[in-house]
C-alpha positions in Angstrom: -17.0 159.0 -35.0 -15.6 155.3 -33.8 -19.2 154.6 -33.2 -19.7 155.0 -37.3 -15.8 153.5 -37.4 -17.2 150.0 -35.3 -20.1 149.6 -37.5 -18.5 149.7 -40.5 -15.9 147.6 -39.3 -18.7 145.0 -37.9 -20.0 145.4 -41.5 -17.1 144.8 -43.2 -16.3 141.8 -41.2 -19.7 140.3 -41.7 -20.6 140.4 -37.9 -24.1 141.4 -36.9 -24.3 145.0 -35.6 -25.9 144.2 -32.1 -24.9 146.4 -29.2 -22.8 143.8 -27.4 -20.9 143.6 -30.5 -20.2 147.3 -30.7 -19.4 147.9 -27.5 -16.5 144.9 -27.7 -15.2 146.7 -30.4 -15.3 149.8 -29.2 -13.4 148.8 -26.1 -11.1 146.0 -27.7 -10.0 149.5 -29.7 -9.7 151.4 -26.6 -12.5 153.6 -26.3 -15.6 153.8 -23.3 -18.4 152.7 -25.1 -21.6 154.9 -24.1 -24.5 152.7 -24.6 -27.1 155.0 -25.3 -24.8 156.3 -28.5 -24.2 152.5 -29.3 -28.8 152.4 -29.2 -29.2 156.0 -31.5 -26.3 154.4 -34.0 -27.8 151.1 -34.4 -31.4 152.9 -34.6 -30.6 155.2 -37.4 -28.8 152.2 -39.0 -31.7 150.2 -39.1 -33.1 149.8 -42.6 -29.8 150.8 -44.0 -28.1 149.6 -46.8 -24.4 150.4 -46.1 -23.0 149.2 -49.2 -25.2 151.3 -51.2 -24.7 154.3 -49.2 -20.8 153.5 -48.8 -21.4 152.9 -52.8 -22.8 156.4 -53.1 -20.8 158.5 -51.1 -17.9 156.8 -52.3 -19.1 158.2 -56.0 -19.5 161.9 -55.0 -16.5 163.9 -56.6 -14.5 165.3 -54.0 -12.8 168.0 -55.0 -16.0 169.8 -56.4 -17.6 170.0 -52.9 -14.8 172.0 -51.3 -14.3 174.3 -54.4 -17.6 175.5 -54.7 -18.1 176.2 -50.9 -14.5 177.9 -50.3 -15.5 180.4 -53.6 -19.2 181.4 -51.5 -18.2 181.3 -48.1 -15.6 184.6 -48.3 -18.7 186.3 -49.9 -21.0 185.4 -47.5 -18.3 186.3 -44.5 -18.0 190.0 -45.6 -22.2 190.2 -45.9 -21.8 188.8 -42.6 -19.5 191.5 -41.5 -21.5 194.2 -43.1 -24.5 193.6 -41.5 -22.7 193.2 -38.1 -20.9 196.8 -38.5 -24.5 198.6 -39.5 -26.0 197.0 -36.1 -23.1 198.1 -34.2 -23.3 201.7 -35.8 -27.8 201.6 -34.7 -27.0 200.5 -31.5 -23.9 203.4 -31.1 -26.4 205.9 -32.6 -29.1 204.7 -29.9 -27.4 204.5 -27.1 -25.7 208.5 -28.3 -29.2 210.1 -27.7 -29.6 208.8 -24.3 -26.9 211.0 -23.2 -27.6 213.6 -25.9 
């Protein structure tokens, strides 16, 4: 996540978001900057327009997302259990007639 955190600070500052410049961020804030992770970032950045995704995101209403998947996931758990008790009670049945 500081890897996002330094290249939106970089951004923000107006500095161009070169590796070197990462990875003096990255250590002026403390961290061990891993220079293959600096190269994916800046790859998948590439063609990016930040302030339009930052733009975007920023727009997104928050408190719909969680509502919506806390209300599914607690249905989807017990399923979950459900199926995970009927495989338990095959495999008991299956291994019973070995020693019938």
């Amino acid at each position: 996540m500081e890897y996002v955190y330094a290249a939106l600070l970089l951004h923000k500052a107006g500095g161009k978001m070169t590796a070197k410049a990462m990875d003096e961020v990255l250590t002026a804030a403390g961290s061990t900057p891993d220079k293959g992770r600096i190269k994916a970032l800046l790859a998948a950045l590439k063609g990016v327009d930040i302030d339009e995704a930052l733009t975007s995101a920023a727009a997104m209403p928050v408190a719909a997302a969680p509502a919506a998947g806390g209300a599914a996931a607690p249905a989807a758990e017990e399923k979950k259990e459900e199926k995970e008790e009927e495989k338990e009670e095959e495999i008991t049945a299956g291994l019973g007639s070995l020693f019938g």
